[in-house]
N, C-alpha and C positions, 0 to 999 in steps of 0.2 A: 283889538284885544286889550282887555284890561293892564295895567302897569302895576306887579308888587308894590310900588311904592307910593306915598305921599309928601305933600309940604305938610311938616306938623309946625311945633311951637321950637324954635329954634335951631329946626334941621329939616331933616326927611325921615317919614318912618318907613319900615322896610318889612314885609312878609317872607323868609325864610322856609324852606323846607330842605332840612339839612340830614344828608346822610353821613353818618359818623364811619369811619374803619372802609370809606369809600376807594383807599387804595391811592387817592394822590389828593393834593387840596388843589379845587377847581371850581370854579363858575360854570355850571352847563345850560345856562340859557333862563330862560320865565317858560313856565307850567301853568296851565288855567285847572283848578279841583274841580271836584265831581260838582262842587256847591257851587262852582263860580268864579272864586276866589283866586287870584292870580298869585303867584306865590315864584321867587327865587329860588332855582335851584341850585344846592352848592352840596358839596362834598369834602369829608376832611378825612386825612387818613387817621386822627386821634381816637380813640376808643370813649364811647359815652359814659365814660367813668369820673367822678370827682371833677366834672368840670372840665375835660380835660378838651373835647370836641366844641364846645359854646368859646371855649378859649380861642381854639386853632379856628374856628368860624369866626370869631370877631379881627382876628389877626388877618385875615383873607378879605373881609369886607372894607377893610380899612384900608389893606396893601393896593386893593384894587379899584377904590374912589379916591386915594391918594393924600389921608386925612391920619392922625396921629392916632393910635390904638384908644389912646383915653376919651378919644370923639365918638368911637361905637359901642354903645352900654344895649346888652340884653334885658329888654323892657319888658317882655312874657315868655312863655313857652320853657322857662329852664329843660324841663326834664321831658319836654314834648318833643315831636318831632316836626309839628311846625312851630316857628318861631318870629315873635317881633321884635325886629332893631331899630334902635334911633340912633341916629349919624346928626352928631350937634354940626351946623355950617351953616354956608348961605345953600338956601333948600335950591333953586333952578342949578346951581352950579355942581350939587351933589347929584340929584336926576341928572345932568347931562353927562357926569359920567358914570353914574349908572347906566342910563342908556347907551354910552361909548362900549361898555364892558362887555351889555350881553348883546349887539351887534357883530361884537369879534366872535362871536358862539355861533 
């Protein structure tokens, strides 16, 4: 199976498919789309209003590779529902716990 994510230019960039007002904020595993595309799926209980869900999504992607809030910036997808993040780090050590996270899934 494909891996949402990559080694970009200073980090790992990351495929998102985020469901906003999802009732609790959570990781629920990797999703392969209709096209192919492998995409993270996450859930936030924040409402897709002024930012408010891209916020509580990057707050969750951070809490859970274990990296400072200002290290995960939304690179596309504002007002999409799928979405690309960059996680600035060392890239192998960010995939492995990415890969640690959606294992516990």
């Amino acid at each position: 199976m494909a891996a949402p994510w990559s080694v970009a230019a200073g980090g790992v960039s990351l495929s998102v498919r985020l469901t906003p007002k999802g009732g609790r904020d959570a990781i629920d595993g990797v999703e392969t789309l209709s096209d192919g595309r492998a995409v993270l799926k996450a859930r936030v209980r924040a409402a897709p209003t002024e930012g408010e869900a891209n916020g509580a999504l990057r707050r969750l992607i951070a809490k859970s590779v274990g990296v400072p809030l200002r290290d995960v910036t939304l690179a596309a997808g504002a007002t999409a529902r799928i979405k690309r993040l960059v996680i600035s780090g060392d890239g192998p050590t960010l995939i492995a716990a990415l890969e640690k996270v959606c294992a516990s899934r």
